[in-house]
Every structure is written in C-alpha cells, then in structure tokens.
Wavefront OBJ file of the C-alpha trace (Angstrom):
o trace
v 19.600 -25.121 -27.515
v 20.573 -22.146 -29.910
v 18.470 -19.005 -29.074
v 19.425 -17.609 -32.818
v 17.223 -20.212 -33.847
v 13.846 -19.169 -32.006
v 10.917 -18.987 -34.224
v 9.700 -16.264 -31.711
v 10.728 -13.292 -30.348
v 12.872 -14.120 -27.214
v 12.532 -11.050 -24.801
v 10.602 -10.374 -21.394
v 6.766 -10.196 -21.379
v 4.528 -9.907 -18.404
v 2.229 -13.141 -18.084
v -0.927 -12.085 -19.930
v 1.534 -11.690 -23.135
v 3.420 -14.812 -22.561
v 0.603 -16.496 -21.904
v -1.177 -14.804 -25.592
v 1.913 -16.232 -27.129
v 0.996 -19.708 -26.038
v -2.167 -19.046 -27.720
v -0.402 -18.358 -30.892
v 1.807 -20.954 -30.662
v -0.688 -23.541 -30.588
v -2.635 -22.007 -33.351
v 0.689 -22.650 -35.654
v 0.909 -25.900 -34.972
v -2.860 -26.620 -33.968
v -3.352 -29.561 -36.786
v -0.361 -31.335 -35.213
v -0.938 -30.935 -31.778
v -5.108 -31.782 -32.129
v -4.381 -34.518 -34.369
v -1.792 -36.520 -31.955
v -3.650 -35.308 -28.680
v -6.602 -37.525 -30.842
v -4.834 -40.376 -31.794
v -3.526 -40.440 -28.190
v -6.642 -39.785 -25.888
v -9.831 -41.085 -28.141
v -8.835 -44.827 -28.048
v -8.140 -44.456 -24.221
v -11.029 -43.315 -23.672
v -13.046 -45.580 -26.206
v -11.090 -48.396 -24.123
v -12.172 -46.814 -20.827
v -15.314 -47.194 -21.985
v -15.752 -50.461 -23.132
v -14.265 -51.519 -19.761
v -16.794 -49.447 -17.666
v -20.217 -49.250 -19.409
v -21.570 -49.756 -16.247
v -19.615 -46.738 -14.304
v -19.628 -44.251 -16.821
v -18.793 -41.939 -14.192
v -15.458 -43.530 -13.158
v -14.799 -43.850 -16.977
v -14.642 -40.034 -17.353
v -12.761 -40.123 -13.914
v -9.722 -42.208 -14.950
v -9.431 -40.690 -18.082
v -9.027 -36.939 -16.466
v -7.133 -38.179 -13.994
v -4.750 -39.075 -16.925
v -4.110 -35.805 -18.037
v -0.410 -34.862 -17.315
v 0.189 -38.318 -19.515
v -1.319 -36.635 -22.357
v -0.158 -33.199 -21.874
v 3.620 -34.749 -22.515
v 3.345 -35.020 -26.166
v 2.265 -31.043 -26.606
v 4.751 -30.111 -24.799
v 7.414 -31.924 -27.176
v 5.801 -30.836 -30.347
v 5.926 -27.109 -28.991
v 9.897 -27.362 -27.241
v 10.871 -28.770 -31.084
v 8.802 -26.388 -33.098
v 10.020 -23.324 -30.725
v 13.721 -23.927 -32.470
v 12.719 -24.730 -35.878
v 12.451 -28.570 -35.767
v 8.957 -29.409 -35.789
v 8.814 -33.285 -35.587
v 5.976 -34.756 -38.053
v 3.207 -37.168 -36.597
v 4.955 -40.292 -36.692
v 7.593 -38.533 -35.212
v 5.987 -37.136 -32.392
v 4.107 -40.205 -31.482
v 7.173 -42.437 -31.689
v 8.946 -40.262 -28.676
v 5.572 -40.527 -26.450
v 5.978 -43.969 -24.678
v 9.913 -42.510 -23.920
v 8.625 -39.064 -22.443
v 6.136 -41.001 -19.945
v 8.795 -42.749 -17.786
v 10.421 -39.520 -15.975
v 8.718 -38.839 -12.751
v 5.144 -40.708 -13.704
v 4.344 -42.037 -10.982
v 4.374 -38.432 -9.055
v 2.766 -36.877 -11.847
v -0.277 -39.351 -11.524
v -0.408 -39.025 -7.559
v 0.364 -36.229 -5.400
v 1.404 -33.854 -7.908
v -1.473 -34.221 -9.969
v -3.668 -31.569 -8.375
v -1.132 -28.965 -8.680
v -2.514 -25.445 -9.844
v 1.022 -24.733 -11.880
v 1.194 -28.072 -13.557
v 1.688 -26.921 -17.288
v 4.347 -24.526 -15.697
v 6.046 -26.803 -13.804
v 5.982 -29.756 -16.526
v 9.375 -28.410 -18.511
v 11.073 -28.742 -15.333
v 10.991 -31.970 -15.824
v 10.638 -33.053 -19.498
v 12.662 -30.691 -20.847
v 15.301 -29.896 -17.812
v 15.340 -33.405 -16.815
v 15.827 -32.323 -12.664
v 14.893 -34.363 -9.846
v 15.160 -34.513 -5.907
v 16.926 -31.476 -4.298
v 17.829 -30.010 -7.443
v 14.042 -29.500 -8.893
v 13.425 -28.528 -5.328
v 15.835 -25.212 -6.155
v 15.144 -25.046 -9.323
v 11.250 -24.534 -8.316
v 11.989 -22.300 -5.672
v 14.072 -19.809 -8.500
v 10.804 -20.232 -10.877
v 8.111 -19.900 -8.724
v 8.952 -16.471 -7.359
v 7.019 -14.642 -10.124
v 4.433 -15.989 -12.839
v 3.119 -18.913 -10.540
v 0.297 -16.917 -9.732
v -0.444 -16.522 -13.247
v 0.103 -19.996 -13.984
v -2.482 -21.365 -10.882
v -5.057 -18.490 -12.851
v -4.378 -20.123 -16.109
v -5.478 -23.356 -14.498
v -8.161 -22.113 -13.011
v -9.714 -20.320 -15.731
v -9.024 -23.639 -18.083
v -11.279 -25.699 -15.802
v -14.045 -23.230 -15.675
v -13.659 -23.166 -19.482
v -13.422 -27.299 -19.864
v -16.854 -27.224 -18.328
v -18.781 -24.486 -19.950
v -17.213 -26.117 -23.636
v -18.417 -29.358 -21.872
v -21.762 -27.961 -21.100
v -22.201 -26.020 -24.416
v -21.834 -29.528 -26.241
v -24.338 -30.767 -24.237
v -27.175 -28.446 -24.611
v -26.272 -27.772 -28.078
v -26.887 -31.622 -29.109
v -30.271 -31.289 -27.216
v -31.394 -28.303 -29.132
v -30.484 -30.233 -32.346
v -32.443 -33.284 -31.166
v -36.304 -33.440 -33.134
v -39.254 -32.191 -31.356
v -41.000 -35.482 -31.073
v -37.720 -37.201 -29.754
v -37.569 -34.125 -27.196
v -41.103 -34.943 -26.405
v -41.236 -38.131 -25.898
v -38.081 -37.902 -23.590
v -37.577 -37.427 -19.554
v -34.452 -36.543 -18.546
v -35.163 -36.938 -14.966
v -36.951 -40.600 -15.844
v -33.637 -41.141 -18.053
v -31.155 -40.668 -15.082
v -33.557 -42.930 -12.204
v -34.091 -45.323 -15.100
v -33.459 -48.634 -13.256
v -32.447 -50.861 -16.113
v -30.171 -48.268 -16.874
v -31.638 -48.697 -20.664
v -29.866 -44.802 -21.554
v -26.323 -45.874 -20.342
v -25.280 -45.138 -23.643
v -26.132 -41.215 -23.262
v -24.168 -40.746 -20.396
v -20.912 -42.353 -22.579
v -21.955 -39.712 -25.026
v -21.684 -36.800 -22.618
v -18.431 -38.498 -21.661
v -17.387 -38.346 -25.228
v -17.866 -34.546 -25.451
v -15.518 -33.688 -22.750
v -12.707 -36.062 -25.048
v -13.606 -33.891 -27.740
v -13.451 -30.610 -25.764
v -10.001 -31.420 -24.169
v -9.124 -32.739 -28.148
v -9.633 -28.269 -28.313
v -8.432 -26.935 -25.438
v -5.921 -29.229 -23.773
v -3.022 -28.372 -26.600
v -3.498 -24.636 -25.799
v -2.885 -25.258 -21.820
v -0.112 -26.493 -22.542
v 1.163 -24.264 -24.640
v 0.186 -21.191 -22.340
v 2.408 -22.964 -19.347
v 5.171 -23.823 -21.681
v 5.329 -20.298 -23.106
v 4.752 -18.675 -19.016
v 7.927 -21.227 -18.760
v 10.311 -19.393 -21.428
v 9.702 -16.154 -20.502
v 10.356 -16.599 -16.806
v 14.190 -17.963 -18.234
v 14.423 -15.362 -20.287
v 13.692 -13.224 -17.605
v 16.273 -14.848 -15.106
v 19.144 -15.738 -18.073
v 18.369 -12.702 -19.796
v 18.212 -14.398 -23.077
v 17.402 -11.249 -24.687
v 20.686 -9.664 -23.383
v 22.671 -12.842 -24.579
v 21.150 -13.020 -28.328
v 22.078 -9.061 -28.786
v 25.787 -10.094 -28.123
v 25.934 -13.124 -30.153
v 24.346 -10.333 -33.209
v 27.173 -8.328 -32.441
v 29.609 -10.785 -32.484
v 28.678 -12.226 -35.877
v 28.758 -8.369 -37.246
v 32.338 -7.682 -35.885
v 33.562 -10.914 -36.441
v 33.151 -10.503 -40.288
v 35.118 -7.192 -40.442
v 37.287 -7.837 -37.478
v 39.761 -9.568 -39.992
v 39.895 -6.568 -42.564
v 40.850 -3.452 -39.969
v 43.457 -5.647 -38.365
v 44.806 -5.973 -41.869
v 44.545 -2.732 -42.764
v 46.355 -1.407 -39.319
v 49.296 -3.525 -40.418
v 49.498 -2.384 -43.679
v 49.179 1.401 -42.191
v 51.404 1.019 -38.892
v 54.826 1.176 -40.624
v 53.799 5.194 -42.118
v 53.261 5.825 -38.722
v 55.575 9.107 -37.634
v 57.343 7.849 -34.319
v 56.420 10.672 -32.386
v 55.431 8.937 -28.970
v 58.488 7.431 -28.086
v 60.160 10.989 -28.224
v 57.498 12.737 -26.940
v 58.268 14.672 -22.914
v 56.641 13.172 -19.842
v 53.354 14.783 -19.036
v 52.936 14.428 -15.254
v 50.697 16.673 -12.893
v 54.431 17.370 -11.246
v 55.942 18.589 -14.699
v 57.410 21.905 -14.143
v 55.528 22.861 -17.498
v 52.369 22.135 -15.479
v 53.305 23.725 -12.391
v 54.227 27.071 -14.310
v 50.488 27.277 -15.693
v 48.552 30.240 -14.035
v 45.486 27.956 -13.260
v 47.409 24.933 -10.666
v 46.149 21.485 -9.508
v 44.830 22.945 -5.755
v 42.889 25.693 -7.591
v 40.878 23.342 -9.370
v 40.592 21.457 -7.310
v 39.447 23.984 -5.021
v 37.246 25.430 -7.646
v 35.414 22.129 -8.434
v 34.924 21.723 -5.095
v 32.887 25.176 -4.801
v 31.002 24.353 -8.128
v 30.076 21.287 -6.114
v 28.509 23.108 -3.414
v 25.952 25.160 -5.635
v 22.808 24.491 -7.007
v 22.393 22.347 -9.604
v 24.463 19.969 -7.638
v 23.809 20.397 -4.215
v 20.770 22.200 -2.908
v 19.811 22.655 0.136
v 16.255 22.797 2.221
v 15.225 23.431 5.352
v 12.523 21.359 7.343
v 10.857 21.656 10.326
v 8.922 18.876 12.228
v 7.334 18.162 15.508
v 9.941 15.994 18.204
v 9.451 14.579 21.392
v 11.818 16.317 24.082
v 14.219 13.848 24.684
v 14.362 12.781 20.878
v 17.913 13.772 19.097
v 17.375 16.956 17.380
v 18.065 16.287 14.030
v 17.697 12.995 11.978
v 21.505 12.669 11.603
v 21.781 12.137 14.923
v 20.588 8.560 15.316
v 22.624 5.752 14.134
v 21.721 3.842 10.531
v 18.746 1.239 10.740
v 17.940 1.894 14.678
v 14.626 2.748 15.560
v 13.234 6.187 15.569
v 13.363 7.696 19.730
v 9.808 8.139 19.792
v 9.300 4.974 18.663
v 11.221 3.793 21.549
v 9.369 6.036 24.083
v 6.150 4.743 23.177
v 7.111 1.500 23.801
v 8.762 1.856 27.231
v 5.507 3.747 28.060
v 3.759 0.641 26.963
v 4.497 -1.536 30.229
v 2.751 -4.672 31.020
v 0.264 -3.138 33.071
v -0.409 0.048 30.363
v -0.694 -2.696 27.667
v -2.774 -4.952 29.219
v -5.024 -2.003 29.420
v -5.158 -1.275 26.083
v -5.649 -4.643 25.266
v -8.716 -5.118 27.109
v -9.903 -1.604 25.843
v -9.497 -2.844 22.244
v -11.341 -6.545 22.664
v -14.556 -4.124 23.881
v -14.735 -2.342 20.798
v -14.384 -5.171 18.459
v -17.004 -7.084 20.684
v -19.424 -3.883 20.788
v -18.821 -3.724 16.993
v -19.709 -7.371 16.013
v -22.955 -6.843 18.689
v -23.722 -3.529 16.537
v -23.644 -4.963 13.048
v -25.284 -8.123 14.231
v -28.003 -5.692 15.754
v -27.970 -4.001 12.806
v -28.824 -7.265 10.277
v -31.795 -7.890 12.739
v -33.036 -4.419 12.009
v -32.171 -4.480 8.722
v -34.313 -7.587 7.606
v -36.647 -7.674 10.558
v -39.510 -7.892 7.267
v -37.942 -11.363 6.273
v -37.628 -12.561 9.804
v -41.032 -11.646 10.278
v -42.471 -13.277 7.606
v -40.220 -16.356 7.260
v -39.423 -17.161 11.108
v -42.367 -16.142 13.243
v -44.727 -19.162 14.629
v -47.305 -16.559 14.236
v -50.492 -18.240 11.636
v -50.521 -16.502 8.263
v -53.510 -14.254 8.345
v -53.747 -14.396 4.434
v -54.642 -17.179 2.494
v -52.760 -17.763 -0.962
v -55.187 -17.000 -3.453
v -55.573 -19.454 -6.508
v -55.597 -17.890 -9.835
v -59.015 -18.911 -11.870
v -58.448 -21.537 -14.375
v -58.468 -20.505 -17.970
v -61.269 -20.890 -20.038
v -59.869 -22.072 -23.119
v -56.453 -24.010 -24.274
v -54.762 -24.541 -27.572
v -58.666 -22.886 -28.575
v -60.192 -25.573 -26.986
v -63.058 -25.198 -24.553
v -62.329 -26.894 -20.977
v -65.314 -26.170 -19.238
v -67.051 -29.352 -17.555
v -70.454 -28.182 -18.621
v -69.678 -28.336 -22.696
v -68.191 -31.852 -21.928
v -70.858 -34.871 -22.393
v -70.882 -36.945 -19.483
v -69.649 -40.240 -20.508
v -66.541 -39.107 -22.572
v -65.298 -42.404 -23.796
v -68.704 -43.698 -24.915
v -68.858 -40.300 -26.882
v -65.586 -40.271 -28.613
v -66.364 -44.085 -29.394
v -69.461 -42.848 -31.532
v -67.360 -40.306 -33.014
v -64.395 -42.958 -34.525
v -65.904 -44.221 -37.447
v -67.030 -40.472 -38.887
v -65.599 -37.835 -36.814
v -61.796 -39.290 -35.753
v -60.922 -35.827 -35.123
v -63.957 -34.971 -33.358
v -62.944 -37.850 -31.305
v -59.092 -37.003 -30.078
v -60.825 -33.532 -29.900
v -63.166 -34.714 -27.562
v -60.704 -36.544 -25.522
v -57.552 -34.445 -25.457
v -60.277 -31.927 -24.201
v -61.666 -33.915 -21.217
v -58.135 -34.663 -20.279
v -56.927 -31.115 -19.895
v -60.612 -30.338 -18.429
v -60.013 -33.003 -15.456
v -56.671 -32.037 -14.640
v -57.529 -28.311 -14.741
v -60.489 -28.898 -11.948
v -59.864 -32.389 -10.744
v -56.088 -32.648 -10.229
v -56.125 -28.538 -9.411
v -53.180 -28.869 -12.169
v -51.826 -24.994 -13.161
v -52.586 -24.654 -16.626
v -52.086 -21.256 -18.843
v -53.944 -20.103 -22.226
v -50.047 -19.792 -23.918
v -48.484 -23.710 -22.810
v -47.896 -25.810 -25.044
v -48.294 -30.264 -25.080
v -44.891 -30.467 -24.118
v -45.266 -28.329 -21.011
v -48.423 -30.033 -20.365
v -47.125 -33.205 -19.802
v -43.929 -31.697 -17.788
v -46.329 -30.610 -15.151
v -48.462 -33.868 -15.346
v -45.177 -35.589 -14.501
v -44.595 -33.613 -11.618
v -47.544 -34.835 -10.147
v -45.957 -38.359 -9.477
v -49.078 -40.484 -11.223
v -47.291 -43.176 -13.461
v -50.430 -44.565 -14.842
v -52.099 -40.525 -15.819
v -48.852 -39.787 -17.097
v -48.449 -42.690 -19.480
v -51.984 -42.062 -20.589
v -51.094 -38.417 -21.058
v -48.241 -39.043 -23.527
v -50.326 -41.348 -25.504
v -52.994 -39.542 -25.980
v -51.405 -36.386 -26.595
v -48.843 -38.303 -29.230
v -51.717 -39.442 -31.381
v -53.704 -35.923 -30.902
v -50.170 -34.254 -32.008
v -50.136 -36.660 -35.381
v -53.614 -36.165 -36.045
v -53.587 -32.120 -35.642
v -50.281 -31.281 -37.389
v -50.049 -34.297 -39.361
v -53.690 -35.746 -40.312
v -52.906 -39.459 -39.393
v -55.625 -41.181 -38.008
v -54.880 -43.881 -35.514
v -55.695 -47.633 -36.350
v -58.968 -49.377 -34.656
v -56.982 -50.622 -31.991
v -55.197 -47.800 -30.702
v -58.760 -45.972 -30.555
v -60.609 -48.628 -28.424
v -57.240 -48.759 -26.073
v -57.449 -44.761 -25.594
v -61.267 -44.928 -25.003
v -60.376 -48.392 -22.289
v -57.433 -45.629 -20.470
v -59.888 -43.030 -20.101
v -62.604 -45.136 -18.153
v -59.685 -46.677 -16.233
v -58.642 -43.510 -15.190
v -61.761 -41.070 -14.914
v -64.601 -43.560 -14.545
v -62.947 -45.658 -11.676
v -62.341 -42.922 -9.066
v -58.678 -41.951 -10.298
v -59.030 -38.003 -9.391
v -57.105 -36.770 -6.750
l 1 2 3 4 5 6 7 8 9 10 11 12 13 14 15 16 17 18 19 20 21 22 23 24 25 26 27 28 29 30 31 32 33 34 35 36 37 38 39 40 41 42 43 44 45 46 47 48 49 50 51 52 53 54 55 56 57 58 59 60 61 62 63 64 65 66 67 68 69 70 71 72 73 74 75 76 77 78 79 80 81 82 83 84 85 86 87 88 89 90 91 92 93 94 95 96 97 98 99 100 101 102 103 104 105 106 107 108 109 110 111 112 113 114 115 116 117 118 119 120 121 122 123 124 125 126 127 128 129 130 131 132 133 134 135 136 137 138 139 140 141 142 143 144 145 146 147 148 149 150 151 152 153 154 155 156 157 158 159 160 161 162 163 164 165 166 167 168 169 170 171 172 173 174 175 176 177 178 179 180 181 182 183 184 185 186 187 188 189 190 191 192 193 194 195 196 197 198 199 200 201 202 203 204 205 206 207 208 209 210 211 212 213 214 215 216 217 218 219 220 221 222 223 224 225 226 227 228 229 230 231 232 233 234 235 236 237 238 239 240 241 242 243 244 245 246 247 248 249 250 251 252 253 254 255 256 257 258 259 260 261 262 263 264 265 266 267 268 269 270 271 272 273 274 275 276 277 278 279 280 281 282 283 284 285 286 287 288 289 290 291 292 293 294 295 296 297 298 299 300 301 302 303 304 305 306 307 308 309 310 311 312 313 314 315 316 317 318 319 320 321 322 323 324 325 326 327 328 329 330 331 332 333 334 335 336 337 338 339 340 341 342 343 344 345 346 347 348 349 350 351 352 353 354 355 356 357 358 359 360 361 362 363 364 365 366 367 368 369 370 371 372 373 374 375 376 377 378 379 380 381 382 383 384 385 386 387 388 389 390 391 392 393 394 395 396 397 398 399 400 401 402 403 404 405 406 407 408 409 410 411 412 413 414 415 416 417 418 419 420 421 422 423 424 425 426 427 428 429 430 431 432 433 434 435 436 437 438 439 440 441 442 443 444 445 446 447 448 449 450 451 452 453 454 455 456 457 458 459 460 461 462 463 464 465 466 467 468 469 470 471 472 473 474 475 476 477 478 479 480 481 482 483 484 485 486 487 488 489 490 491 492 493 494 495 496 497 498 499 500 501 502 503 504 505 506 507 508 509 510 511 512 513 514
C-alpha cells in the first residue's frame, strides 16, 4: 500500500467529513459498484423467490440477512480504486467467491447485527486479522468514530425503509383510477387463495432495488470512517509530508555534496590553528561581564514580570486544614475533604441516607400528585363509571350527492320495477335511478356517514367497513357501470341490466337493511 498513490486527500477529518467522503467516493465509481451489487443480489433474490412464492416474507428475510455477503464486493472495488487500480467488472466479480470465505460464517451469525459492521468489515477483508489479534486491533479502532459508525447504521436503516416505502406508494399513485377502484388492499392481504402473492414479491423487489442505491454508499461511508481513523492513529498525513521531502532533497542531495568537494580544498585552514575557547580561558575570565554575573543576572531577569508574576489569593479553610496549598502532598486528597468524611460515621451517614430516600419518595408522591391534578379533565371524562349525561349528536344527512337527490320521498317505491321501465329509453335515467336509491338506503337505512364533497371511491370504502359482503359486491357493480355510463357514455348490455335490477330486490326488497 503506497499512500503517494491515494486518489484522495489522506489527512484527519472528523466523522461527518469522512463519512461525506464516502459519499463521494461512491459517486465516482457509482456505475461500477451499482452495476456488480446488481448482477450479484437481483438473481439471489429472483432465486429466493422462486423458491418461496409462498413465504414471501421469509424471501425478503434471507435475502437481508445476506447482506455482509454482498457488502464484500464494494468494499474491494473502493480499497482498489482508493490507490489508483480500479478493477473492471469482470474483474471485480471474479475476486467475489474468494473474498466470501474469511470469517463467513461469523459474519452471517452473531456478528451480523452489529451497529459498526461497514466499519469493522476492513478489519477483516482488507487486514486479514483474526482471534486475539482482531480482538486488539478492535479495541485500538473502536475508541473514537464507532459511535459515528453505529449512527451511520442507524440512519441507513431508517433510510432503507422510507426509499422502501416511497417505492411503494409511488407505484400506487401511478396505478389507473379504475384499477385503484376496483382494488382492496385490506381484502388483498386476508385474501385466502392468496390470488395477489405476486404483489407482495413486487414490494419485495423494491427493497432489491433500493439496496441496488443505497447499499454501495454504506459501504463506502464505513470504509472511508475506516481510513481516517488509521490515518489518525499512523498519522499518514505526517508520513506522506516526509516521503515529499525526501523525493525533493533526494534530487539535489547529489549536486551540493558535489559541489562541497569541489569547494573544500579553497578552504583557508583556519580551525585547526584557531585558540581554545573555553568558559575557563583566561581571555574569558579577563572580560568585565564574568560567568557568575550572568548568571546571576539571568537569574534576576527570571524573577520579573514577564516571566514570573506573582498573585496573591485568599480563600476560606477549615482550622485544622494546612494553610497554604503547597502544603499537602501531590495527588492526596484535599483536608476538608477528609474532615467531612470522618464526620460522616456510620451512624451520621445512615442519617443522611434515610433523610435523602424521604425526599426522593415525597418528590415522586408530588409529581405523581401533580399528573392527577394536571389531567384530572381526561380522567374525568375517560375513567369515571359515572353515565354520560350527553348524548352524541348525529349530524343530519345531506340532501343531495354527486347533485343527486337522496331523499326517500322523490324515490318511487318499487325501484327496480322503475329502472326496468326506464332500460329500453332512458338507460341513464335508469343507473340514475338506481345509483340514487342505493346511496338513499344507506344514508337512512344503514345510518352510513355520507358528505355532499365524497366521491364513488370513498363511498364504497365506507360501505366496506360495514362488513356486508353481499351490499358491498352489489355496490361496486353498480357503481362500476354508473361510473362508465356518466364519464364514459357506455351503456350496459341487456343482461347486466336485468342482473342489477335482480341485486337490488335481493337486497332492498327481502329485508336486507340493517
């Protein structure tokens, strides 16, 4: 590993940087890293799949659970690339079955929950350490940036499931708004013949194609959390600005030695002649200003301000404490430290024990006191046995929906009979008269809430809430074909109008009101 070849710029960062440079790091290389993270994961997962249609629950499982297999390969992309040697695809996926055998079976089991994984996987991919010497080597690491690296975990789960979640809703809102109509989510998931297994695969799919995102990034965050926690301990940055300076005086080292040579010979041979010049030379000892008076007069510059200045404090003392600081030996307790505790004896500090469990007591009693006071309204109205004295009053049904009229008395009195004069020249008329004797029933029949501004689709979500399988189906029928003829002018054939006029006197004409 040559540090002069870093691609980045080796020197200490705190962990929200190093952890930024991951991010960059993974956008160089992002076409690499998404593309074999792909070609690695997908078919899993389309395997998983296959093998558990039934369980798509424990598909998704296994193949999370599989993670720290996958997150191998980044990791050796990014520890090539950071020197310059950026493997190609084939590359890259040649050296994945060799990276999965160190340590696998502990990555898979009870290290697989670990909170500093990505920061903790170099140790052994890269380092190659195992036993007692990953032990220390963990121990050195983990004394600064693991709590950053258990954040970075963290925050990457949270972030896995809103991606997750966003892929979700977002393929909902793209869905067509008679699909979304005709659909139940809560009938789709209690669906017995499990007839929609294949949507929960496809939610399953959109977490392979989040972590296809994301996953190369968490690694790359760890891995870079990694380097600058060495560079930190082997001060890297110290050690590439003396290899610089090396290769600068190395390439004129050779010229001034030269040159010396080629000058030493003019050199006037003046030292070896020159007198001995000792503090005891009596040329020294002759000068007006002599060693002692220097050194005395150092000495006194010593003693004055700038370089020594001295202050005067005064402070409160027990009696029997020494009077000044200096007194007392280096790193033994203060005296009045000492007196209070001899004045603490068993019996004193029993005392004071007892004295300080009946304030915490009388303080928990207080607040708890306190909360009943504070919310006696909600215990009052949610915990008393007491009868409410004030019915709920029910809002008055609206007159009119979607601008039809819903009042009983502008409805004949045998609806289907009615609407089955009305096919032949008045279709329209018809589903009109229908659609309207539907919502009129439910509004004062089935006491069903009903506003002037909801629309079909929220009509039928509160018909389903009312648990009637046979008025629901009805109710999506018949509001399907009134849907095609108002917005779309289709009439429905013969048969379909005689079966809507049969589920009407089914329902309505057989005693099916609540």
């Amino acid at each position: 590993m040559r540090l002069s070849d870093a691609t980045v710029a080796i020197r200490p960062r705190n962990t929200w940087e190093a952890m930024d440079l991951g991010v960059l790091m993974s956008q160089q290389h992002r076409r690499l890293l998404m593309t074999s993270w792909a070609i690695v994961t997908l078919p899993l997962f389309a395997v998983l799949t296959l093998l558990l249609w039934d369980s798509p629950s424990l598909a998704v499982f296994i193949f999370w659970w599989l993670k720290p297999a996958y997150e191998r390969l980044p990791l050796y992309i990014l520890s090539k690339a950071l020197f310059g040697e950026t493997p190609t695809l084939k590359q890259a996926l040649r050296e994945w079955p060799r990276l999965l055998k160190p340590q696998w079976l502990a990555s898979l089991t009870w290290r697989r929950l670990s909170l500093s994984r990505s920061f903790l996987l170099p140790v052994v991919q890269l380092e190659g350490l195992d036993g007692a010497a990953r032990q220390q080597r963990l121990q050195v690491l983990l004394q600064r940036n693991a709590g950053a690296a258990q954040w970075l975990t963290i925050i990457g789960a949270h972030l896995e499931a809103a991606l997750w979640i966003g892929l979700m809703v977002l393929f909902y809102m793209l869905l067509p708004q008679q699909i979304e109509t005709d659909w139940d989510w809560q009938s789709l998931i209690l669906d017995v013949d499990h007839h929609w297994r294949w949507l929960e695969h496809l939610t399953n799919a959109f977490y392979a194609l989040v972590l296809v995102v994301w996953e190369p990034v968490y690694v790359a965050c760890g891995f870079s959390l990694y380097l600058n926690r060495r560079t930190v301990l082997e001060a890297w940055d110290i050690e590439l600005v003396f290899r610089r300076l090396r290769q600068r005086l190395s390439s004129s080292a050779l010229g001034l030695l030269l040159a010396f040579c080629l000058l030493l010979p003019a050199v006037p041979r003046v030292w070896a002649d020159a007198p001995a010049s000792t503090p005891d030379a009596p040329r020294l000892l002759n000068q007006p200003l002599t060693s002692q008076a220097s050194h005395d007069s150092i000495r006194a510059l010593l003693e004055q301000p700038p370089f020594k200045n001295k202050e005067t404090v005064t402070r409160y003392r027990f009696g029997d404490a020494p009077a000044t600081p200096a007194e007392s030996k280096p790193g033994e307790a203060p005296q009045w430290l000492k007196t209070l505790l001899g004045w603490l004896d068993g019996q004193r500090f029993n005392t004071l024990a007892v004295f300080i469990e009946v304030l915490l007591w009388g303080a928990v009693l207080a607040a708890f006191g306190w909360l009943i006071w504070r919310y006696r309204e909600f215990l009052r109205t949610f915990v008393s046995r007491r009868p409410k004295r004030l019915a709920r009053i029910r809002p008055p049904a609206p007159p009119q929906a979607f601008g039809l009229d819903l009042d009983p008395q502008s409805l004949p009195d045998d609806i289907a009979t009615s609407a089955e004069q009305l096919w032949a020249t008045q279709p329209r008329a018809a589903l009109s008269l229908l659609y309207r004797g539907l919502l009129s029933r439910l509004l004062h029949d089935f006491a069903l809430t009903l506003k002037p501004a909801d629309t079909e689709h929220q009509v039928l979500l509160r018909v389903e809430q009312m648990q009637r399988p046979e008025l629901l189906t009805f109710s999506r029928s018949l509001t399907l074909h009134w849907q095609n003829m108002a917005y779309g002018h289709r009439v429905p054939a013969a048969h379909l109008q005689q079966e809507l006029c049969d589920g009407w006197r089914a329902l309505f004409d057989r005693g099916a009101r609540a």
